[in-house]
mmCIF file of the N, C-alpha and C atoms, coordinates in Angstrom:
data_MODEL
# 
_entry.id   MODEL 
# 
loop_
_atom_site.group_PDB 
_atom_site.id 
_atom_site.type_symbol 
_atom_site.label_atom_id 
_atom_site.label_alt_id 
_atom_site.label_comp_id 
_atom_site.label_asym_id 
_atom_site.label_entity_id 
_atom_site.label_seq_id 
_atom_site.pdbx_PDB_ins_code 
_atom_site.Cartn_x 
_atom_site.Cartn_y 
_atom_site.Cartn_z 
_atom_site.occupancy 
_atom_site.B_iso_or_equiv 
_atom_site.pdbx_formal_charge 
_atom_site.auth_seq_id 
_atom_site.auth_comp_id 
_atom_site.auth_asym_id 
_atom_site.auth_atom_id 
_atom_site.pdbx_PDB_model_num 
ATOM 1   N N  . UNK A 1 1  ? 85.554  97.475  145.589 1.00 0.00 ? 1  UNK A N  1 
ATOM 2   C CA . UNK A 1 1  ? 86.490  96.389  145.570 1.00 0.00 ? 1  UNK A CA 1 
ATOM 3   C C  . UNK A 1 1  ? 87.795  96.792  144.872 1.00 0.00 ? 1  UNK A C  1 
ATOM 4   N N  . UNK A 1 2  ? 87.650  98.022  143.893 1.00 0.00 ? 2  UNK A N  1 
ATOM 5   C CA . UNK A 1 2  ? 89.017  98.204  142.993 1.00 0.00 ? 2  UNK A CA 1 
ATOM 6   C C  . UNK A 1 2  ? 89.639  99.947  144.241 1.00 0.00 ? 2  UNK A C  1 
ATOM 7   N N  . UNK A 1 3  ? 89.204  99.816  145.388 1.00 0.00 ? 3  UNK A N  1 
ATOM 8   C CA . UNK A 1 3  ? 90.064  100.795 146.155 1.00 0.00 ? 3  UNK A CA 1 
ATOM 9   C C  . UNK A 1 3  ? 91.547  100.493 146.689 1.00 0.00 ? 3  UNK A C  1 
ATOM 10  N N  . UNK A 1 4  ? 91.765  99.130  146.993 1.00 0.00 ? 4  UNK A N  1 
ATOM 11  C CA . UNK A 1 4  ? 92.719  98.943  147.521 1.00 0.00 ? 4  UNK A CA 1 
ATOM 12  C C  . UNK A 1 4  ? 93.936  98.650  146.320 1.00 0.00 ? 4  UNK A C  1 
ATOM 13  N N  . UNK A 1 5  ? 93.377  98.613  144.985 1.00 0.00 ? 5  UNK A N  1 
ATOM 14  C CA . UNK A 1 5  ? 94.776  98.271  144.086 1.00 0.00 ? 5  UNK A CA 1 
ATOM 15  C C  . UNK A 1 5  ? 94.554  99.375  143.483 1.00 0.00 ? 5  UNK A C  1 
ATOM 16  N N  . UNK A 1 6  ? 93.548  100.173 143.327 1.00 0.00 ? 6  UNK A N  1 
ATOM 17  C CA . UNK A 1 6  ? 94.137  101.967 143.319 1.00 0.00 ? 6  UNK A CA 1 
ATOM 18  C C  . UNK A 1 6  ? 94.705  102.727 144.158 1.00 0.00 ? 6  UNK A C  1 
ATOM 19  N N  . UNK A 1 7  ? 94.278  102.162 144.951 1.00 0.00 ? 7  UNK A N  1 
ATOM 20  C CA . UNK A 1 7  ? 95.317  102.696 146.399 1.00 0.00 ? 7  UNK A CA 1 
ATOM 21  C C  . UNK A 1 7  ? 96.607  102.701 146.465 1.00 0.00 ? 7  UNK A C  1 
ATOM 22  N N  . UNK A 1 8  ? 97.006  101.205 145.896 1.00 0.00 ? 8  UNK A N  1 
ATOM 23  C CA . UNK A 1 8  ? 98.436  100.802 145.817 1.00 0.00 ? 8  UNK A CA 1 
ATOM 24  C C  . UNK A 1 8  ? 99.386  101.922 144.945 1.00 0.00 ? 8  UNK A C  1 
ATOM 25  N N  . UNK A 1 9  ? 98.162  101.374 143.186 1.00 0.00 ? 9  UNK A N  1 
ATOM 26  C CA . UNK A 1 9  ? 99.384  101.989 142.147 1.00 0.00 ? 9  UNK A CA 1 
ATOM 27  C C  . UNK A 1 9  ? 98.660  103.863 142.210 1.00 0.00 ? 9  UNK A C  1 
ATOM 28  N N  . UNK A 1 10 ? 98.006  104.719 143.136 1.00 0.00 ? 10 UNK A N  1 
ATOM 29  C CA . UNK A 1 10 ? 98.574  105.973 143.237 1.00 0.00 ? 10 UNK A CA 1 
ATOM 30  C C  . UNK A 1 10 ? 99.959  106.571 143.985 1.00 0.00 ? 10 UNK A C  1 
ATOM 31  N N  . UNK A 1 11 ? 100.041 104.896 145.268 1.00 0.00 ? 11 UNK A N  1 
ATOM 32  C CA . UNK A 1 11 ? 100.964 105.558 146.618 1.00 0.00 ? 11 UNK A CA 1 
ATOM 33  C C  . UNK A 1 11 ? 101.865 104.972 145.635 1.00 0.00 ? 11 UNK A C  1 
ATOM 34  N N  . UNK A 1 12 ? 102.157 104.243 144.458 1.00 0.00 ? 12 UNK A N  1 
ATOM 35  C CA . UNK A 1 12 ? 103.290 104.402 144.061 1.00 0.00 ? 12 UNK A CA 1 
ATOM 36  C C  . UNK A 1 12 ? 103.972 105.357 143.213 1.00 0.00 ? 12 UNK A C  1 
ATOM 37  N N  . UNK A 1 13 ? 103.136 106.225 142.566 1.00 0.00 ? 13 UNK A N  1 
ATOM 38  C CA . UNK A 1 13 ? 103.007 107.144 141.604 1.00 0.00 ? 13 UNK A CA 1 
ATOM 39  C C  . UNK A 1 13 ? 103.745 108.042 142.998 1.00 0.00 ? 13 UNK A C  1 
ATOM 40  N N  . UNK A 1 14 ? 102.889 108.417 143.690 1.00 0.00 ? 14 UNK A N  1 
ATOM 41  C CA . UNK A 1 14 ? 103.167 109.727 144.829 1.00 0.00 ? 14 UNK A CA 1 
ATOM 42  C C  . UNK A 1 14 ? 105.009 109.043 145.361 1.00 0.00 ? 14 UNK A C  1 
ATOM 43  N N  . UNK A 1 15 ? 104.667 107.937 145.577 1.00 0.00 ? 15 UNK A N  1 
ATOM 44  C CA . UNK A 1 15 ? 106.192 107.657 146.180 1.00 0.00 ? 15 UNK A CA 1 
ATOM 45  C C  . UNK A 1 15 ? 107.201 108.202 144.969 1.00 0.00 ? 15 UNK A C  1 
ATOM 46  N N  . UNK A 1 16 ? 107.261 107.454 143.847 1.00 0.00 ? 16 UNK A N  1 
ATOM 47  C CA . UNK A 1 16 ? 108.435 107.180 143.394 1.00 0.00 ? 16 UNK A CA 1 
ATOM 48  C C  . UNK A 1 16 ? 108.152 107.735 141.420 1.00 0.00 ? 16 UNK A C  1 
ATOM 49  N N  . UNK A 1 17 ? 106.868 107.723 141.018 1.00 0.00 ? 17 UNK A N  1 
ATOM 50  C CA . UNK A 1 17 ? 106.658 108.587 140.203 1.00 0.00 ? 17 UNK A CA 1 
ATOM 51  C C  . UNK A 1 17 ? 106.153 107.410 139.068 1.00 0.00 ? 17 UNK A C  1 
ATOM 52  N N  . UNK A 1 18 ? 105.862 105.983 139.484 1.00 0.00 ? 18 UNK A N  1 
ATOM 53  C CA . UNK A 1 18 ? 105.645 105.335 138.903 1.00 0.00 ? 18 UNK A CA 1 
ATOM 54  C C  . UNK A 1 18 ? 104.653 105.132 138.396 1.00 0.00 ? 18 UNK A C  1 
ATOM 55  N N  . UNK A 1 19 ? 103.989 104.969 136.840 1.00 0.00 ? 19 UNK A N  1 
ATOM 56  C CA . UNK A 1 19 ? 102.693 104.908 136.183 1.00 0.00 ? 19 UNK A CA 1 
ATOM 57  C C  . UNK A 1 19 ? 102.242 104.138 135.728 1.00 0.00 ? 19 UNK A C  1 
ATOM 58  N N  . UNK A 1 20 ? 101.232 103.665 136.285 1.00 0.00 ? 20 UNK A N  1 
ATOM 59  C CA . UNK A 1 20 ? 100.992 102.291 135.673 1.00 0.00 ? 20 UNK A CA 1 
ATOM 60  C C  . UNK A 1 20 ? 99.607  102.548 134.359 1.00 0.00 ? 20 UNK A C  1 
ATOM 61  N N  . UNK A 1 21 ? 100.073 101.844 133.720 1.00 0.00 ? 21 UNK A N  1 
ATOM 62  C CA . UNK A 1 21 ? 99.512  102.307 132.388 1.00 0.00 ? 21 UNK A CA 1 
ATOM 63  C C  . UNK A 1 21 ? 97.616  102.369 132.107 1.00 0.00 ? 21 UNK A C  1 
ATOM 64  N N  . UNK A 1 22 ? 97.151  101.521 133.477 1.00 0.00 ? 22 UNK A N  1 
ATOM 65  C CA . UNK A 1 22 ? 95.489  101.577 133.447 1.00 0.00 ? 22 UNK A CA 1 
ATOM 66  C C  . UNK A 1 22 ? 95.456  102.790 133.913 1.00 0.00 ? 22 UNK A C  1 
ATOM 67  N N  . UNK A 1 23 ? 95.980  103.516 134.651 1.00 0.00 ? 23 UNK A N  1 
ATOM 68  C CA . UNK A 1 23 ? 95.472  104.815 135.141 1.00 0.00 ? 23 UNK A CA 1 
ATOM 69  C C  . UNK A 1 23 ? 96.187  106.370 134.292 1.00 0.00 ? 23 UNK A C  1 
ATOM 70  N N  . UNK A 1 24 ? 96.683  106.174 132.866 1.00 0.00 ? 24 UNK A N  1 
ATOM 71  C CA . UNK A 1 24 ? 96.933  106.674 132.041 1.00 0.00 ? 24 UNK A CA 1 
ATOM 72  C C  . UNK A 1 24 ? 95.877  107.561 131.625 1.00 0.00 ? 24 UNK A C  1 
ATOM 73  N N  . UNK A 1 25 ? 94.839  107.371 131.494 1.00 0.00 ? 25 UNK A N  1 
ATOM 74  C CA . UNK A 1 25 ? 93.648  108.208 130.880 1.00 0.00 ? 25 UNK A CA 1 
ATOM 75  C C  . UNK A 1 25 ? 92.841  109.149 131.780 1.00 0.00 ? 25 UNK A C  1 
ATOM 76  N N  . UNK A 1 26 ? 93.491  108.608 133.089 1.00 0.00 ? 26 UNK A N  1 
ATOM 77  C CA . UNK A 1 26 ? 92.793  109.796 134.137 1.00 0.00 ? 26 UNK A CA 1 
ATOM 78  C C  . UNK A 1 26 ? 94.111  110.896 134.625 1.00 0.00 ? 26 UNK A C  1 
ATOM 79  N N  . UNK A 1 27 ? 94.773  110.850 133.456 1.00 0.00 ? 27 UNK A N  1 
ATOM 80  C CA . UNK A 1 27 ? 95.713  112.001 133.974 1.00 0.00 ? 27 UNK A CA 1 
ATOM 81  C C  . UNK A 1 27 ? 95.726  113.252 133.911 1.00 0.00 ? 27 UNK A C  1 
ATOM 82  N N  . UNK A 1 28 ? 95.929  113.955 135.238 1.00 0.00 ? 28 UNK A N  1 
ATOM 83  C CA . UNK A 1 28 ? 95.253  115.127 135.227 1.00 0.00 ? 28 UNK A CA 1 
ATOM 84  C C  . UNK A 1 28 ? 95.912  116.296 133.705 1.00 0.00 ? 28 UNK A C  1 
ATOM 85  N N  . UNK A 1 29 ? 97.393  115.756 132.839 1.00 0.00 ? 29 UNK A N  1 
ATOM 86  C CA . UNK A 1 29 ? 97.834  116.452 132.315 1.00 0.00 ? 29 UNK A CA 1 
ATOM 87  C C  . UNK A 1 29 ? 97.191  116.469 130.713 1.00 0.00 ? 29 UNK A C  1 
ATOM 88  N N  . UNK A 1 30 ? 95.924  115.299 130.852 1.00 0.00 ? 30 UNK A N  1 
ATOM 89  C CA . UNK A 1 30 ? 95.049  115.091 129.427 1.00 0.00 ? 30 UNK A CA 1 
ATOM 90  C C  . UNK A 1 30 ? 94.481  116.868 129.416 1.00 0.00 ? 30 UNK A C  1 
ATOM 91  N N  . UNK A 1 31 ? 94.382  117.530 130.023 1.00 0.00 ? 31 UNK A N  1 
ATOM 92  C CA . UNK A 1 31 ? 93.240  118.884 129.486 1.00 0.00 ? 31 UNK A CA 1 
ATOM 93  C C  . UNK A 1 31 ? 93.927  119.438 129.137 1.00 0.00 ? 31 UNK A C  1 
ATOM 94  N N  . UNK A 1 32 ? 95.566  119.756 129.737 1.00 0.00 ? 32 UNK A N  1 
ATOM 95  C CA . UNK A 1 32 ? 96.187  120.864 128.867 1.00 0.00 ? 32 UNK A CA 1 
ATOM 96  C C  . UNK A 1 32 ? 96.765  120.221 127.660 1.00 0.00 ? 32 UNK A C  1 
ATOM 97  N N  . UNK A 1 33 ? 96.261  119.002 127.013 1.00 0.00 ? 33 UNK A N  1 
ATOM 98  C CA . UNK A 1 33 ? 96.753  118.499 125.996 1.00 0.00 ? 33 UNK A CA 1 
ATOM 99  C C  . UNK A 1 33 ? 96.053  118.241 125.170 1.00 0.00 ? 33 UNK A C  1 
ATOM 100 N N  . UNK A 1 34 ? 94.605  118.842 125.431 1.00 0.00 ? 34 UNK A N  1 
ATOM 101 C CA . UNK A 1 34 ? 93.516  118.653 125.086 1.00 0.00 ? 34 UNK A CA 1 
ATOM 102 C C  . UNK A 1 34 ? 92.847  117.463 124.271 1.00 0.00 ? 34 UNK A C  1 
ATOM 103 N N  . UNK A 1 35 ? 92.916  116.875 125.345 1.00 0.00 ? 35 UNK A N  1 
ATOM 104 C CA . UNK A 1 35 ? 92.698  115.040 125.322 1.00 0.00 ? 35 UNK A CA 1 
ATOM 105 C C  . UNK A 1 35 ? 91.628  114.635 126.140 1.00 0.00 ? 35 UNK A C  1 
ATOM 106 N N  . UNK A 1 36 ? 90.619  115.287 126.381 1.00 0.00 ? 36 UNK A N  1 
ATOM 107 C CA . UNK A 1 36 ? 89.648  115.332 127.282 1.00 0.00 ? 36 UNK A CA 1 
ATOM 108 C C  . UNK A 1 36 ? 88.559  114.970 126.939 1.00 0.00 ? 36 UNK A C  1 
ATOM 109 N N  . UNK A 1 37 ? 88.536  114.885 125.417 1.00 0.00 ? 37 UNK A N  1 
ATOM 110 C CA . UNK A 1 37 ? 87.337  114.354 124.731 1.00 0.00 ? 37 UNK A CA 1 
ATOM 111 C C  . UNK A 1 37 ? 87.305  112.811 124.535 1.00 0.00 ? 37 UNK A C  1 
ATOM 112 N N  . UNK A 1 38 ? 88.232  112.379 124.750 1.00 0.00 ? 38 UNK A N  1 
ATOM 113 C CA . UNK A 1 38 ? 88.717  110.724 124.855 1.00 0.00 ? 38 UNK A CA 1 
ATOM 114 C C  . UNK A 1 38 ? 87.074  110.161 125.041 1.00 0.00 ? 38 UNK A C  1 
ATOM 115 N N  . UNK A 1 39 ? 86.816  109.333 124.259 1.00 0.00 ? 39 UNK A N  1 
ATOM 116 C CA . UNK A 1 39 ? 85.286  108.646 124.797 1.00 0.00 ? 39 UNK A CA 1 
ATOM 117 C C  . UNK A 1 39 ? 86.078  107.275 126.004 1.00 0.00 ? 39 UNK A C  1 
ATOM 118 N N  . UNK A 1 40 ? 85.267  107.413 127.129 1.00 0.00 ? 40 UNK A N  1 
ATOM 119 C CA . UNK A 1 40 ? 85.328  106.056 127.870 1.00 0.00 ? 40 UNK A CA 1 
ATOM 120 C C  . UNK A 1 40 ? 85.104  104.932 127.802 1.00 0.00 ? 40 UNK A C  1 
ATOM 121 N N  . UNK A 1 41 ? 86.166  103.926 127.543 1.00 0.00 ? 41 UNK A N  1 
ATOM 122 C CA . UNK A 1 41 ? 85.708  102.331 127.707 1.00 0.00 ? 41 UNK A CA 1 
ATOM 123 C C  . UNK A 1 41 ? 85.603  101.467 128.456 1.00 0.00 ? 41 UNK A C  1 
ATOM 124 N N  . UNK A 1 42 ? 85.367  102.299 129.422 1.00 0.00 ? 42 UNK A N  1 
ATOM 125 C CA . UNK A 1 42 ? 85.140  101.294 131.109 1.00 0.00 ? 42 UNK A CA 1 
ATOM 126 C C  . UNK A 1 42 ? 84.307  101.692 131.695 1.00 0.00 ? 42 UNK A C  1 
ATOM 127 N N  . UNK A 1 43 ? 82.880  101.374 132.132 1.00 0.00 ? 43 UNK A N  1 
ATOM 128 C CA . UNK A 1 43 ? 81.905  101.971 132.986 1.00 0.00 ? 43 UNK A CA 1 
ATOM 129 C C  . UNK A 1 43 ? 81.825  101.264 133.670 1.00 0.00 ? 43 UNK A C  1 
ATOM 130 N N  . UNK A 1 44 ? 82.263  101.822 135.133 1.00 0.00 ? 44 UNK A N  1 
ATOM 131 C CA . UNK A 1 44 ? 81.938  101.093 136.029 1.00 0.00 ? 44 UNK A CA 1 
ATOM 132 C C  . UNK A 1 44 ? 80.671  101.817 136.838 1.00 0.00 ? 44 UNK A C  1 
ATOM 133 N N  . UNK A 1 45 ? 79.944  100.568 137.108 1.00 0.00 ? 45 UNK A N  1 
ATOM 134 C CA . UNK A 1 45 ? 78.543  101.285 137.737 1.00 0.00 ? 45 UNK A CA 1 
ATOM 135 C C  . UNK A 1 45 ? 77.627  100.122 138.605 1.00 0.00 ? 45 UNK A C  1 
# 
């Protein structure tokens, strides 16, 4: 059910470079910043 408003705010990221701040913690630039150990507060399952 959460594909189509991830869908949205990546094609806006890819369009125009825009970040929306829930998808902050899955950024691919956390490892070379070594931020990878972050514990998760959202399980979705």
């Amino acid at each position: 059910m959460m594909a189509p408003a991830v869908g949205r705010l990546l094609a806006a990221y890819l369009h125009d470079g825009t970040r929306h701040p829930m998808l902050e913690r899955w950024r691919p630039e956390r490892f070379a910043l070594g931020q990878s150990q972050r514990r998760e507060d959202m399980i979705i399952g």
